[in-house]
PDB file of N, H, CA, C and O in Angstrom:
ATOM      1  N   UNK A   1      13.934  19.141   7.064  1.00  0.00           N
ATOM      2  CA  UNK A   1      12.984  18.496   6.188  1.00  0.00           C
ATOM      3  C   UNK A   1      13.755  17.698   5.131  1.00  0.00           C
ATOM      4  O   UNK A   1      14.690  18.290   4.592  1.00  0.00           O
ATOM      5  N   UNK A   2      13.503  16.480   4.773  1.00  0.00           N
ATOM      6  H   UNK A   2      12.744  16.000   5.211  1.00  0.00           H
ATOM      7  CA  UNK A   2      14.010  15.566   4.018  1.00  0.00           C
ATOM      8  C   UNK A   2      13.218  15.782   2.525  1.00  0.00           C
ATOM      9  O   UNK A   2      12.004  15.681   2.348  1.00  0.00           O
ATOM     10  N   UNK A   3      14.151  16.077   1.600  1.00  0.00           N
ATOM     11  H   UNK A   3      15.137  16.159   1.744  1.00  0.00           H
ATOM     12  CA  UNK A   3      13.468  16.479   0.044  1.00  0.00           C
ATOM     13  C   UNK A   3      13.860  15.562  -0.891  1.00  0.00           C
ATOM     14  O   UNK A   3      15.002  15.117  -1.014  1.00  0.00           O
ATOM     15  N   UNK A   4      13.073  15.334  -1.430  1.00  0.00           N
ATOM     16  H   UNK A   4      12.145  15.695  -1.330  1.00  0.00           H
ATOM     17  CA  UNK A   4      13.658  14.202  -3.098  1.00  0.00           C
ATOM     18  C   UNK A   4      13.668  14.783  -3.883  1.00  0.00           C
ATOM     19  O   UNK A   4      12.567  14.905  -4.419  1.00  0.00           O
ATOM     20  N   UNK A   5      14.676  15.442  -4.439  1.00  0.00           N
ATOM     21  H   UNK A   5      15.571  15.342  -4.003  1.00  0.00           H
ATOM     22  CA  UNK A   5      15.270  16.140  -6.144  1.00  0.00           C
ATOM     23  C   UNK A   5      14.523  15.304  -6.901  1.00  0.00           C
ATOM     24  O   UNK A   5      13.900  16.151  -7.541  1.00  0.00           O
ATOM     25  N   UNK A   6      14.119  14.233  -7.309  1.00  0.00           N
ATOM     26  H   UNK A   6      14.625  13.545  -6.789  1.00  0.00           H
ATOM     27  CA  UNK A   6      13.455  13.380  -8.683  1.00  0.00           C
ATOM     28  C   UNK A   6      13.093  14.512  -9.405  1.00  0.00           C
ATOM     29  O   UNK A   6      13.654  14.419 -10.497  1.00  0.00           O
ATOM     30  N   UNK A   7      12.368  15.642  -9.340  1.00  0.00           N
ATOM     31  H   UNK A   7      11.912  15.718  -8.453  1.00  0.00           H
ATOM     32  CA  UNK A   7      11.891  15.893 -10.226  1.00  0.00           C
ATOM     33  C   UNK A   7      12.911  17.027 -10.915  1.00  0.00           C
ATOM     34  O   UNK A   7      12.755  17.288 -12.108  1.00  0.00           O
ATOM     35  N   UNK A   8      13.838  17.618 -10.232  1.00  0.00           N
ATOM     36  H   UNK A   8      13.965  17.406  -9.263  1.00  0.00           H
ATOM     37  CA  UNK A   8      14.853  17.979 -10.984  1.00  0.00           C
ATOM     38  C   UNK A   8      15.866  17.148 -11.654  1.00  0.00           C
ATOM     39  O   UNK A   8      16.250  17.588 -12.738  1.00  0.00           O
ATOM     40  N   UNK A   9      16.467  15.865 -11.181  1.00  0.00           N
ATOM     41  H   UNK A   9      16.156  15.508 -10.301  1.00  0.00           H
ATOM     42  CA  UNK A   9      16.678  15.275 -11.991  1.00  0.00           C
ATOM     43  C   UNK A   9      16.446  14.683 -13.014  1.00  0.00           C
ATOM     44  O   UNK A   9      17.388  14.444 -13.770  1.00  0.00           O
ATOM     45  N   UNK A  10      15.006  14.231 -13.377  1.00  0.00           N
ATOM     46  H   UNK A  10      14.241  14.425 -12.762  1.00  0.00           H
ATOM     47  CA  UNK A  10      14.590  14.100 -14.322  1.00  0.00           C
ATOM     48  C   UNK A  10      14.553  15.287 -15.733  1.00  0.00           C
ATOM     49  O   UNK A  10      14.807  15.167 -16.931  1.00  0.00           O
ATOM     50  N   UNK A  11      14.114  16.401 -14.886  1.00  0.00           N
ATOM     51  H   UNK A  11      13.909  16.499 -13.912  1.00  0.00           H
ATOM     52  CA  UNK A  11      13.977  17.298 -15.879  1.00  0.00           C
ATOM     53  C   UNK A  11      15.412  17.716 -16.656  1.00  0.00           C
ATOM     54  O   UNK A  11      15.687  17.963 -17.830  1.00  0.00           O
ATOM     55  N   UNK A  12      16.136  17.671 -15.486  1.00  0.00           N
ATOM     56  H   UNK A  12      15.912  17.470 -14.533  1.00  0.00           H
ATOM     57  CA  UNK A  12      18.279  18.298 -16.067  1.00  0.00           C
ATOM     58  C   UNK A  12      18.373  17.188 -17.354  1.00  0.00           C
ATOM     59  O   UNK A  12      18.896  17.510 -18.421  1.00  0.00           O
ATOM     60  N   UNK A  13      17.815  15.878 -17.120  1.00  0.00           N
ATOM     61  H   UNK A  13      17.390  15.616 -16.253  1.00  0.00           H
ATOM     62  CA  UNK A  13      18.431  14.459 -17.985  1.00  0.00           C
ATOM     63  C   UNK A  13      17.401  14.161 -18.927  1.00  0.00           C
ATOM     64  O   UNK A  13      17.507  13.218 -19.712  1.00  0.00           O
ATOM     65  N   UNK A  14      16.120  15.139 -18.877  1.00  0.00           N
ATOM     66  H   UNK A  14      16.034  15.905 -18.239  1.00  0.00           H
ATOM     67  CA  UNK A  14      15.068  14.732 -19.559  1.00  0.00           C
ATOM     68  C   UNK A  14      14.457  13.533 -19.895  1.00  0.00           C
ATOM     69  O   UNK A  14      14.105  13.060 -20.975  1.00  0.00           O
ATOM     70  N   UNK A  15      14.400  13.130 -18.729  1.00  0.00           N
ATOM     71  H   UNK A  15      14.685  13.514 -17.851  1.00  0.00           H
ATOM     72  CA  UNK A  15      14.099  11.797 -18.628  1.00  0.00           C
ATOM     73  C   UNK A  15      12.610  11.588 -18.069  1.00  0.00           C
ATOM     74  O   UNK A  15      12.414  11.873 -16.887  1.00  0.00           O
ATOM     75  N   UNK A  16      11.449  11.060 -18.924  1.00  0.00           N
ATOM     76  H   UNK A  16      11.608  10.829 -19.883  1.00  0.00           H
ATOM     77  CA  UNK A  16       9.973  10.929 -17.995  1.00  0.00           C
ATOM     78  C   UNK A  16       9.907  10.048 -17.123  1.00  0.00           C
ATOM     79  O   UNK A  16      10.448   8.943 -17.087  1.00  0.00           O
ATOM     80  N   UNK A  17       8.904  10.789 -16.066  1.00  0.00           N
ATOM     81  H   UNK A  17       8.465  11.686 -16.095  1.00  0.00           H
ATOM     82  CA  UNK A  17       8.681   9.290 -15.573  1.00  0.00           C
ATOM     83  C   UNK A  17       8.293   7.879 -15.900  1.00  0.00           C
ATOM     84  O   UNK A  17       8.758   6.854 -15.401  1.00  0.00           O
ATOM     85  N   UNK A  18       7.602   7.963 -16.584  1.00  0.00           N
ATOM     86  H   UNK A  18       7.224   8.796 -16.989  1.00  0.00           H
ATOM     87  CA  UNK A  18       7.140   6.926 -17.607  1.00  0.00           C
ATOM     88  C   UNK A  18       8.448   5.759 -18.096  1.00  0.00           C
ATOM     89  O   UNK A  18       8.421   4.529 -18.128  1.00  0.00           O
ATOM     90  N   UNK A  19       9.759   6.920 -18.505  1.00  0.00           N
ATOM     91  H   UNK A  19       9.781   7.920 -18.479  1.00  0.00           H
ATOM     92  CA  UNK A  19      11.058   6.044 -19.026  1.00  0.00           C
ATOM     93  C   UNK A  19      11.478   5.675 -17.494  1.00  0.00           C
ATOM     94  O   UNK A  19      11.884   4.514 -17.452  1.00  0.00           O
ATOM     95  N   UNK A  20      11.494   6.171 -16.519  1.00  0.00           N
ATOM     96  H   UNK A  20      11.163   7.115 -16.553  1.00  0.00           H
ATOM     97  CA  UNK A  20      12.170   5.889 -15.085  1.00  0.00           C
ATOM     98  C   UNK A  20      11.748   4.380 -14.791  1.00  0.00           C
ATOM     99  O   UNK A  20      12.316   3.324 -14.514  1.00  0.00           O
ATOM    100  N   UNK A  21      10.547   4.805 -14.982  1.00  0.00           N
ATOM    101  H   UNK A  21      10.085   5.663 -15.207  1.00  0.00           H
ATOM    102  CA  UNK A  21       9.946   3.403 -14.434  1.00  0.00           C
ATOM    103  C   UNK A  21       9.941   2.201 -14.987  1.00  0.00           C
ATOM    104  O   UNK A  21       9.924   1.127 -14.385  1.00  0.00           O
ATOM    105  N   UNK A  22       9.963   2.448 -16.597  1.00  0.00           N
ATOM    106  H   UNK A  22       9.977   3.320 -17.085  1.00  0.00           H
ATOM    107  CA  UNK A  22      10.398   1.491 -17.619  1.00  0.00           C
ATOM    108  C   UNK A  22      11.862   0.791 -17.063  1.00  0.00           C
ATOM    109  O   UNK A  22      11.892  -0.416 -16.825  1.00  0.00           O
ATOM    110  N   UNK A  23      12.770   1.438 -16.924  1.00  0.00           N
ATOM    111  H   UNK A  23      12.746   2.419 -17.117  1.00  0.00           H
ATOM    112  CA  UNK A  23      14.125   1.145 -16.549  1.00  0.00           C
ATOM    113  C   UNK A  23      14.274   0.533 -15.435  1.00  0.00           C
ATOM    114  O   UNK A  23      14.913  -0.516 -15.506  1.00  0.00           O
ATOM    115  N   UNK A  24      13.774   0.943 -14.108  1.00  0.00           N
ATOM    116  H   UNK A  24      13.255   1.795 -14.050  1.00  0.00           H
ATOM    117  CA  UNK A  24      14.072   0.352 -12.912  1.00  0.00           C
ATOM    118  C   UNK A  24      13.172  -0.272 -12.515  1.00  0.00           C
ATOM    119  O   UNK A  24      13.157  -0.610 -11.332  1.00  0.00           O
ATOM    120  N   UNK A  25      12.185  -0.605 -13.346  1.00  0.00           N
ATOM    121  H   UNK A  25      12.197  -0.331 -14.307  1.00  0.00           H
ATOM    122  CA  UNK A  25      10.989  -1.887 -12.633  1.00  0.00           C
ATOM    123  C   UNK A  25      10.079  -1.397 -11.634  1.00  0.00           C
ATOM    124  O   UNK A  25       9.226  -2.055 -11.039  1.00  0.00           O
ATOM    125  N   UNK A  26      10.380  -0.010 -11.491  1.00  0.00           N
ATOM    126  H   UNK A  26      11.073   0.525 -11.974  1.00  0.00           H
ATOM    127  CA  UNK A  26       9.579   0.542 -10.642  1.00  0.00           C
ATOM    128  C   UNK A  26       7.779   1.289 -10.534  1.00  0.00           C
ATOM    129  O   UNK A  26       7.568   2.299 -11.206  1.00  0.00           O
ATOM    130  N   UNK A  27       7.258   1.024 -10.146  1.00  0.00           N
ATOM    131  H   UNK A  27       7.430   0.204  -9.600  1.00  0.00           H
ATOM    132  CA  UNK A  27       5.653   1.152 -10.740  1.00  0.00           C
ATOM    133  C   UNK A  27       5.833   2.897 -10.607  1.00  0.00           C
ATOM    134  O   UNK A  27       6.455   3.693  -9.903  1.00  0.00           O
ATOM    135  N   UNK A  28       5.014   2.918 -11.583  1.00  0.00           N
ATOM    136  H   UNK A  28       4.509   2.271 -12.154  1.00  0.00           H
ATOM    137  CA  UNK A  28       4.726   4.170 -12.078  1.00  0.00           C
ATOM    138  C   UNK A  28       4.077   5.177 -11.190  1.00  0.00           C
ATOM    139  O   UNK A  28       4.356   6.373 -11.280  1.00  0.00           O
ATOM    140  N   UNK A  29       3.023   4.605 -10.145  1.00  0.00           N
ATOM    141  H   UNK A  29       2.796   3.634 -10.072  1.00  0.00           H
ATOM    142  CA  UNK A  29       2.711   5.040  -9.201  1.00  0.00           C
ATOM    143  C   UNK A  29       3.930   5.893  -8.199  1.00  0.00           C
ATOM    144  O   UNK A  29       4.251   7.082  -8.208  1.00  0.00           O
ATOM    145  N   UNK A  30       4.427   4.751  -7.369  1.00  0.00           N
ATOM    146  H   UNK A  30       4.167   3.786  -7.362  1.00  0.00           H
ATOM    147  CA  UNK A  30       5.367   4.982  -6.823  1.00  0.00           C
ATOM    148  C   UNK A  30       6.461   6.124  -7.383  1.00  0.00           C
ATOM    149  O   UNK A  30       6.852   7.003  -6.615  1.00  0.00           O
ATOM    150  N   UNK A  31       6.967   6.050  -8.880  1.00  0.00           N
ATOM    151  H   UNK A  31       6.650   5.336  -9.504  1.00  0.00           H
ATOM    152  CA  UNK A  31       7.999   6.999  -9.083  1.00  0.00           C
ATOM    153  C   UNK A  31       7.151   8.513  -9.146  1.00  0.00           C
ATOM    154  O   UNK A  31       7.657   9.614  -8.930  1.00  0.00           O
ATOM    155  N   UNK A  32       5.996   8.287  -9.436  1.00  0.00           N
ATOM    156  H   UNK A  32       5.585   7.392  -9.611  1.00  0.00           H
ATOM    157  CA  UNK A  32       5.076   9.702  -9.435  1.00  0.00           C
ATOM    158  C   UNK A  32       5.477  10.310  -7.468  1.00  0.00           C
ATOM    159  O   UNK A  32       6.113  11.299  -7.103  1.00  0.00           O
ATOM    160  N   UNK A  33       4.880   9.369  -6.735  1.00  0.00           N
ATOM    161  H   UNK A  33       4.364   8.565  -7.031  1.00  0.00           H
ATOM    162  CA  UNK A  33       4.980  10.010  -5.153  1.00  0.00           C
ATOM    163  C   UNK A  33       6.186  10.258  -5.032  1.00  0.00           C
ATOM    164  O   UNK A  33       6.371  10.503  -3.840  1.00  0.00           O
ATOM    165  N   UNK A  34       7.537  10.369  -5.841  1.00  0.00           N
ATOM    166  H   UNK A  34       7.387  10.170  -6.809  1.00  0.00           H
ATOM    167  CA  UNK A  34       8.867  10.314  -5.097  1.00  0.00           C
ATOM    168  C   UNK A  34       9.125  11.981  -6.119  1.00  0.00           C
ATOM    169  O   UNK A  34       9.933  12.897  -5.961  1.00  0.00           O
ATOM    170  N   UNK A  35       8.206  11.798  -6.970  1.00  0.00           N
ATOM    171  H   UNK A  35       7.550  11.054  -7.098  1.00  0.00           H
ATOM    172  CA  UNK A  35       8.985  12.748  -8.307  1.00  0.00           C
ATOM    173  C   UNK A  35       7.857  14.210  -7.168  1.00  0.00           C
ATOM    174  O   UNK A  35       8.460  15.207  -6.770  1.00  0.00           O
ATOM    175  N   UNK A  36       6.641  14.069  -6.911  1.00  0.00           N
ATOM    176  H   UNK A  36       6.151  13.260  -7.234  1.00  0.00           H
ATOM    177  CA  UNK A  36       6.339  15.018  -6.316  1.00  0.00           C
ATOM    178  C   UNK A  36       6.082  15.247  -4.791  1.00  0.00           C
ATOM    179  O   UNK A  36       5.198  15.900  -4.237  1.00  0.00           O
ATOM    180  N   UNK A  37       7.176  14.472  -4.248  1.00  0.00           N
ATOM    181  H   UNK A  37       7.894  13.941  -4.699  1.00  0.00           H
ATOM    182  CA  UNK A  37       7.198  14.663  -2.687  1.00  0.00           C
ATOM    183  C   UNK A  37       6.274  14.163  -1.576  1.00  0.00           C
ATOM    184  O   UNK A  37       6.334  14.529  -0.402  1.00  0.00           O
ATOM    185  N   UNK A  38       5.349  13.217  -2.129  1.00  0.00           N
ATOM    186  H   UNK A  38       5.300  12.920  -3.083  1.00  0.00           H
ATOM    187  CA  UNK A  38       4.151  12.754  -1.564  1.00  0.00           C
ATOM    188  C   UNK A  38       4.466  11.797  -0.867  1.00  0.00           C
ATOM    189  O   UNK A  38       3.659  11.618   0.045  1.00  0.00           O
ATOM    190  N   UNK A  39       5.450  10.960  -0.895  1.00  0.00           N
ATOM    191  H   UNK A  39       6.106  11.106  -1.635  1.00  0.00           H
ATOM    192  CA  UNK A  39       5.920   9.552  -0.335  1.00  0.00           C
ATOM    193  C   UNK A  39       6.140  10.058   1.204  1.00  0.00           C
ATOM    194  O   UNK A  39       6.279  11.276   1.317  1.00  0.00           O
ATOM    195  N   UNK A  40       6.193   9.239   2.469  1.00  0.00           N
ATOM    196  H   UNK A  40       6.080   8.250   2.377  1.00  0.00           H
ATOM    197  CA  UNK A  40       6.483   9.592   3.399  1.00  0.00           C
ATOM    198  C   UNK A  40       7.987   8.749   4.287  1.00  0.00           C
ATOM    199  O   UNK A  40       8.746   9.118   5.183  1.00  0.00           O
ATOM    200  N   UNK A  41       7.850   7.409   3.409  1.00  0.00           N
ATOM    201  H   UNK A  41       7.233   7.109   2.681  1.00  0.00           H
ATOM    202  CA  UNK A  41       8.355   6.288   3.234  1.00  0.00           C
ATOM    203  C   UNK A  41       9.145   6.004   1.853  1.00  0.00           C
ATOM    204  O   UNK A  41       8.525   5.782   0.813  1.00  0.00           O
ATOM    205  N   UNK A  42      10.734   6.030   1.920  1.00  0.00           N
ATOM    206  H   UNK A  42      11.238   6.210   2.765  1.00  0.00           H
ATOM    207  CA  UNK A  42      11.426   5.410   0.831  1.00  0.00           C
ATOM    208  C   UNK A  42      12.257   4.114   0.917  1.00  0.00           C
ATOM    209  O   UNK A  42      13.093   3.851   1.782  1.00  0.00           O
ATOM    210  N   UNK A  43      11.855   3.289  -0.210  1.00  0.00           N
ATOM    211  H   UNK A  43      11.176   3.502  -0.913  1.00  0.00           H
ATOM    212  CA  UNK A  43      12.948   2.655  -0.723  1.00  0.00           C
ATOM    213  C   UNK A  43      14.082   2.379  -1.140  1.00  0.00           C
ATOM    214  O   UNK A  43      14.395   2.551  -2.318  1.00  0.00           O
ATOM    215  N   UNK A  44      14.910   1.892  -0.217  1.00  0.00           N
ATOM    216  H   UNK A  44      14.656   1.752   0.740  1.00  0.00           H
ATOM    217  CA  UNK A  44      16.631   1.945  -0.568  1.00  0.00           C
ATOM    218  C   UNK A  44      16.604   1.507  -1.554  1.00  0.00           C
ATOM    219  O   UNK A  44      16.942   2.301  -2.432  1.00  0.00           O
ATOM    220  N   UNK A  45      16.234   0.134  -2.023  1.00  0.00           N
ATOM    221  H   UNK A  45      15.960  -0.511  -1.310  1.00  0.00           H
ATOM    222  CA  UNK A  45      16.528  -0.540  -3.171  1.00  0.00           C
ATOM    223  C   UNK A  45      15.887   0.312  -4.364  1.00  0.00           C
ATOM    224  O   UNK A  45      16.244   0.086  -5.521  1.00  0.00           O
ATOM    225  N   UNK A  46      14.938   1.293  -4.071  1.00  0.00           N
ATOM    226  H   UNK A  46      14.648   1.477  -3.132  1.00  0.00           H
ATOM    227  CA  UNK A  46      13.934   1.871  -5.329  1.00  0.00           C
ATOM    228  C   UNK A  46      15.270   2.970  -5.695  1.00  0.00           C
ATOM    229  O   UNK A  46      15.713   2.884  -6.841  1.00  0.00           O
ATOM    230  N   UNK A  47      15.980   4.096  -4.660  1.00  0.00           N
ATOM    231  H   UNK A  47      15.620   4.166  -3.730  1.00  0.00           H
ATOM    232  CA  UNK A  47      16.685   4.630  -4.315  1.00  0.00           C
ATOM    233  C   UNK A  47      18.079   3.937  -5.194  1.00  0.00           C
ATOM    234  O   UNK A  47      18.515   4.553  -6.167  1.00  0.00           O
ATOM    235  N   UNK A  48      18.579   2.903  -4.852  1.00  0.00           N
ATOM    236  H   UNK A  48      18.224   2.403  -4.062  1.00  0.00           H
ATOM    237  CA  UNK A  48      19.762   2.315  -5.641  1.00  0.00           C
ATOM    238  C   UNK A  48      19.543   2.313  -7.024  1.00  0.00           C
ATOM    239  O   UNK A  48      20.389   2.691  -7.834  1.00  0.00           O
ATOM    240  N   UNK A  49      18.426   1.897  -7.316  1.00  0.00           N
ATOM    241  H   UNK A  49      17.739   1.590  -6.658  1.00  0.00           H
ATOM    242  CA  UNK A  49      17.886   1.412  -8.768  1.00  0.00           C
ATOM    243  C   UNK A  49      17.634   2.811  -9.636  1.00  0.00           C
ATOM    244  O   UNK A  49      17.921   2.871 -10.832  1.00  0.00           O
ATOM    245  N   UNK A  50      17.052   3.952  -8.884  1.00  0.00           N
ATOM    246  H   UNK A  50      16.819   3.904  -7.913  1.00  0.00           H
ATOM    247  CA  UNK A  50      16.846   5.497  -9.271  1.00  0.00           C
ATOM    248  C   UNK A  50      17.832   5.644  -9.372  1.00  0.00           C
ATOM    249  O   UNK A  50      17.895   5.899 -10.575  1.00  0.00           O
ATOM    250  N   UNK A  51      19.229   5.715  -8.853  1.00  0.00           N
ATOM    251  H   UNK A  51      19.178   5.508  -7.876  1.00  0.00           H
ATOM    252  CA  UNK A  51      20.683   6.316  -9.080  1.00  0.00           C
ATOM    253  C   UNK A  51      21.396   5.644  -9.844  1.00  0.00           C
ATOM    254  O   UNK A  51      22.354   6.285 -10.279  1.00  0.00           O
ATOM    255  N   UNK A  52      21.295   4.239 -10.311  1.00  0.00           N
ATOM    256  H   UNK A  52      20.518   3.719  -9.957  1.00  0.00           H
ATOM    257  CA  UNK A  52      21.806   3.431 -11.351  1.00  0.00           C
ATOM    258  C   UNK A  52      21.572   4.047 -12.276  1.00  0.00           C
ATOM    259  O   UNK A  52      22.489   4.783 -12.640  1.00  0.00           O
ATOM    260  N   UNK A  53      20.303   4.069 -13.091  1.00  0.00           N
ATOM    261  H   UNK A  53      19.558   3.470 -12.795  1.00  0.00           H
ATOM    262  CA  UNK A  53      19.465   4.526 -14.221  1.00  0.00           C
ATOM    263  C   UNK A  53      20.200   5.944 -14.403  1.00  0.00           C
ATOM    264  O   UNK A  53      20.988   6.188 -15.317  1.00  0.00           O
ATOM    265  N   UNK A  54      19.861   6.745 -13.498  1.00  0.00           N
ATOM    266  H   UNK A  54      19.221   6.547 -12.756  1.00  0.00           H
ATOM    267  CA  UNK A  54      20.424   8.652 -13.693  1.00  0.00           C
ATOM    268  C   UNK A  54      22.022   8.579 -13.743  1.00  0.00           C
ATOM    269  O   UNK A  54      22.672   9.403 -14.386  1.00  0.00           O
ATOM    270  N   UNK A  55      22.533   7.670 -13.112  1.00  0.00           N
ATOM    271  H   UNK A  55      22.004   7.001 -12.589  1.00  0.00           H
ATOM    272  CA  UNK A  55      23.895   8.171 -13.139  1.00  0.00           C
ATOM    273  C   UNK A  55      23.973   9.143 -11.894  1.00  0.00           C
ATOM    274  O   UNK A  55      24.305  10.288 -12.201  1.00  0.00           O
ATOM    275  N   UNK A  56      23.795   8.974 -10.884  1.00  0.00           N
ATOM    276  H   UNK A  56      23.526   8.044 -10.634  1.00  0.00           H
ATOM    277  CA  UNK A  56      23.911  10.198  -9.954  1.00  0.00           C
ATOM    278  C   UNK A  56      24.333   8.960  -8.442  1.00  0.00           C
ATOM    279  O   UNK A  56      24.493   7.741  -8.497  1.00  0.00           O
ATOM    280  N   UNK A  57      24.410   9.993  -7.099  1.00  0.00           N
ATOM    281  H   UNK A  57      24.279  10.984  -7.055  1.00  0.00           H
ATOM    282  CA  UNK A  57      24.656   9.826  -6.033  1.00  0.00           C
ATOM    283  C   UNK A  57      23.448  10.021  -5.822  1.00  0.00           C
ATOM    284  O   UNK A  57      22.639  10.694  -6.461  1.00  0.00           O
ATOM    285  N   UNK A  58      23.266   9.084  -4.400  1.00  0.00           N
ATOM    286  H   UNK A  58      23.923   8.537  -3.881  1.00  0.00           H
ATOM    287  CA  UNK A  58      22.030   9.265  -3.353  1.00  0.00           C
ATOM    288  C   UNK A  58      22.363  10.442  -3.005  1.00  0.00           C
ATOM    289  O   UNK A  58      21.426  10.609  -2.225  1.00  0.00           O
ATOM    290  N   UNK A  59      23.167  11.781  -2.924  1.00  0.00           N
ATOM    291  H   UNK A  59      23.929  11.646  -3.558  1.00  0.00           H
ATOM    292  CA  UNK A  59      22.879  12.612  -2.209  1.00  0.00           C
ATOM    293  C   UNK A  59      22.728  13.532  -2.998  1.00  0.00           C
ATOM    294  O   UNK A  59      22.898  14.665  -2.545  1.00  0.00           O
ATOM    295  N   UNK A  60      22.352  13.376  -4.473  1.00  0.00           N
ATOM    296  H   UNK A  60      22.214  12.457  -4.841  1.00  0.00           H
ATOM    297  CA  UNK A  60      22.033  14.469  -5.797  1.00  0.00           C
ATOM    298  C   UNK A  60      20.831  13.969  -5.563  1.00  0.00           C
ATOM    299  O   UNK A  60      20.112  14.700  -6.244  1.00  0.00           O
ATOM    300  N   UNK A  61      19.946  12.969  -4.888  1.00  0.00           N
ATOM    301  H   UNK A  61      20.530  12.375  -4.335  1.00  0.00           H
ATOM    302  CA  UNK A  61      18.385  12.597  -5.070  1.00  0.00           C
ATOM    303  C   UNK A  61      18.032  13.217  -3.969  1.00  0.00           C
ATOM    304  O   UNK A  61      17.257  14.154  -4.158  1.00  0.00           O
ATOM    305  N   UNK A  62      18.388  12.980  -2.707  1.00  0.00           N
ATOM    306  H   UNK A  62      19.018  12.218  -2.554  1.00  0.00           H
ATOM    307  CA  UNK A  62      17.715  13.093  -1.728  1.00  0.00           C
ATOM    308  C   UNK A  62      18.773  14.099  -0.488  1.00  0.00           C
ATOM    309  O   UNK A  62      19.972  13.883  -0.313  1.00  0.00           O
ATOM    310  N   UNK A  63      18.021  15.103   0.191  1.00  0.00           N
ATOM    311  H   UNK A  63      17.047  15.278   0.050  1.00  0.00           H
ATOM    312  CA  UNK A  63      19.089  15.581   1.252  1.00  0.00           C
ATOM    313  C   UNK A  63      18.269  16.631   2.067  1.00  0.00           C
ATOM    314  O   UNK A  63      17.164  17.126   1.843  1.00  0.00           O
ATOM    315  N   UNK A  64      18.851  16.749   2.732  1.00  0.00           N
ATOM    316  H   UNK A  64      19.748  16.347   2.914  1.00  0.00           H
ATOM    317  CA  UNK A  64      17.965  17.597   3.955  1.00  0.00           C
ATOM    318  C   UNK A  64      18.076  18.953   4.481  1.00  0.00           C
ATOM    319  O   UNK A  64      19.012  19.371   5.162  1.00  0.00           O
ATOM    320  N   UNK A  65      17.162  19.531   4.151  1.00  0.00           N
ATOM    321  H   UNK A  65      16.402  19.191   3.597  1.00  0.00           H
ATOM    322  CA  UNK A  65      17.305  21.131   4.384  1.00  0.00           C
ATOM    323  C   UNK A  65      16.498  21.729   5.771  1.00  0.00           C
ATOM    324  O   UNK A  65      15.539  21.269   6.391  1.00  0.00           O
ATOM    325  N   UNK A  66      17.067  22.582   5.914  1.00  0.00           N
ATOM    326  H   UNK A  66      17.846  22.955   5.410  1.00  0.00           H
ATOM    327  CA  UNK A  66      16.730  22.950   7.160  1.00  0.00           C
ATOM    328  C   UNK A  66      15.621  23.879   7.546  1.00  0.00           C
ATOM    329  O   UNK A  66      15.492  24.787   6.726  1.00  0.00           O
ATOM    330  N   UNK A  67      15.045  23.909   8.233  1.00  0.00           N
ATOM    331  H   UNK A  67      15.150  23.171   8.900  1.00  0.00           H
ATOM    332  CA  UNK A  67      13.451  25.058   8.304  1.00  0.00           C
ATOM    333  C   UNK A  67      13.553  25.946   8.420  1.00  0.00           C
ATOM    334  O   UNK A  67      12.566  26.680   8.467  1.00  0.00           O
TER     335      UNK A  67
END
């Protein structure tokens, strides 16, 4: 199963969504479905722009655990 950390990262950096989205141009909508796992479909570029802002690796956002 493929998981998106967003919402632990946000919380470690205390960062809202609200500021996420401010920063990376990203609609508010969208960073909500990524922060609670609802998306089924991601954005590399949303993805590049999320790891700019945090300071992190794509593989502190996103990674895959097993069933």
């Amino acid at each position: 199963m493929i998981r998106i950390y967003l919402s632990r990262l946000l919380g470690e950096r205390r960062v809202t969504q609200k500021d996420l989205s401010k920063k990376t141009g990203i609609r508010i909508a969208t960073i909500n479905e990524y922060y609670n796992e609802l998306s089924d479909r991601i954005n590399l570029e949303h993805m590049d722009k999320i790891c700019e802002v945090l300071g992190c690796e794509l593989t502190d956002l996103i990674g895959r655990e097993k069933r």
